[in-house]
DODRENRO-479822 format. One line per 5 residues: for each residue z, x, y of C-alpha. Coordinates in steps of 0.5 Angstrom, whole numbers, plus 500, padded with zeros to 3 digits. Layout:
BEGIN
Z/X/Y  ...
% end
This chain:
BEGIN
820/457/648  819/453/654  819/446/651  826/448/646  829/450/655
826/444/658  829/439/652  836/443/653  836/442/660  834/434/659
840/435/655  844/437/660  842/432/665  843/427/661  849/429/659
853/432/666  855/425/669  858/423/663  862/429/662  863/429/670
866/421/669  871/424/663  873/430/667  874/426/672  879/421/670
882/425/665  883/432/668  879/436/663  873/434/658  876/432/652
877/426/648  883/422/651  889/422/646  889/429/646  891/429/654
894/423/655  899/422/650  904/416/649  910/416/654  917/417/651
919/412/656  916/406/660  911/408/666  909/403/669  907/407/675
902/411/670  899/405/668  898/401/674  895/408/676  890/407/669
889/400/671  887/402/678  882/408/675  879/403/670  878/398/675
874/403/679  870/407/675  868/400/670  869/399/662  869/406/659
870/404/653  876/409/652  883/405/650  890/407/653  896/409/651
902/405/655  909/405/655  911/399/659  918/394/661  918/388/666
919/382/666  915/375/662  912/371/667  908/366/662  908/365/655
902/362/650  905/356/647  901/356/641  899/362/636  892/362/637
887/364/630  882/370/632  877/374/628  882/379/626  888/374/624
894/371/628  896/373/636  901/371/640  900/372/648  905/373/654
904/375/661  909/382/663  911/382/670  909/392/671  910/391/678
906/391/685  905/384/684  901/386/677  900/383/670  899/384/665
895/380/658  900/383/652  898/381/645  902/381/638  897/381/632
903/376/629  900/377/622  902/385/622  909/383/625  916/382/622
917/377/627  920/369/626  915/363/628  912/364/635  914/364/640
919/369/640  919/371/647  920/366/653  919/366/661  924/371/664
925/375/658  926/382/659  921/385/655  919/393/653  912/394/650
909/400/647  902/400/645  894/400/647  891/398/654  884/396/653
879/395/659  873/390/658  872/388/665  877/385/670  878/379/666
878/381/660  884/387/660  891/387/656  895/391/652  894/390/644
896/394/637  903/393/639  905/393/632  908/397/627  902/402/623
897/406/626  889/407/624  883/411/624  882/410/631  888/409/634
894/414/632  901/410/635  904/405/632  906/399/637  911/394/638
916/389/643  922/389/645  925/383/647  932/383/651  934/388/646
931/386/639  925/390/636  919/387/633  914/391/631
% end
């Protein structure tokens, strides 16, 4: 009996400054999606707040979901080929001065030829914030479809044209 107590309160131990760090960030101790739910519209404040509270608390492992609109500061001339396929990149403009990595899985897209968005363009983008580390951070999943792990379906819109 005393040794089944001590292994569950090293249990517990162990377990309290993950349980802490998830409520802290989300407001209650549950797994993000369930309250952190796609906005209807952009919000770009929500996810400057997300990015802040990522880059302050390190990876976590836990991808957003991010409603954003802005303006394209630099476009990726060239579609680069990755493990998972063709992507697309461009740099959006969410304001206070913050950028941020947008990325376009071209092979999962009804879009023409690459690139299909250029500097200055007024772009709104619905998909998945990943947090790796300062410099490895973006939005992805901005295509149609959903997945296992990933509930909504994503896409770009270019001054009033849809891809996804």
């Amino acid at each position: 009996m005393t040794s089944r107590l001590l292994s569950t309160f090293a249990v517990a131990l162990l377990c309290a400054p993950l349980a802490a760090s998830a409520q802290g960030f989300f407001g209650q101790n549950t797994a993000p999606h369930s309250t952190h739910g796609m906005p209807a519209q952009c919000d770009n404040a929500r996810f400057l707040a997300d990015q802040q509270g990522l880059e302050q608390s390190g990876p976590t492992g836990i991808d957003l979901p991010e409603h954003l609109c802005g303006q394209v500061l630099a476009v990726s001339p060239r579609a680069k080929r990755t493990r998972s396929g063709w992507h697309g990149y461009f740099y959006l403009s969410v304001g206070q001065g913050v950028s941020i990595r947008i990325v376009s899985d071209l092979d999962q897209m009804n879009a023409p030829q690459w690139p299909w968005v250029s500097k200055g363009d007024q772009v709104e983008v619905q998909g998945r914030y990943y947090y790796d580390s300062l410099r490895r951070q973006g939005v992805d999943w901005t295509h149609h479809g959903t997945g296992r792990k990933w509930p909504w379906s994503g896409y770009v819109v270019v001054n009033g044209t849809r891809y996804q």
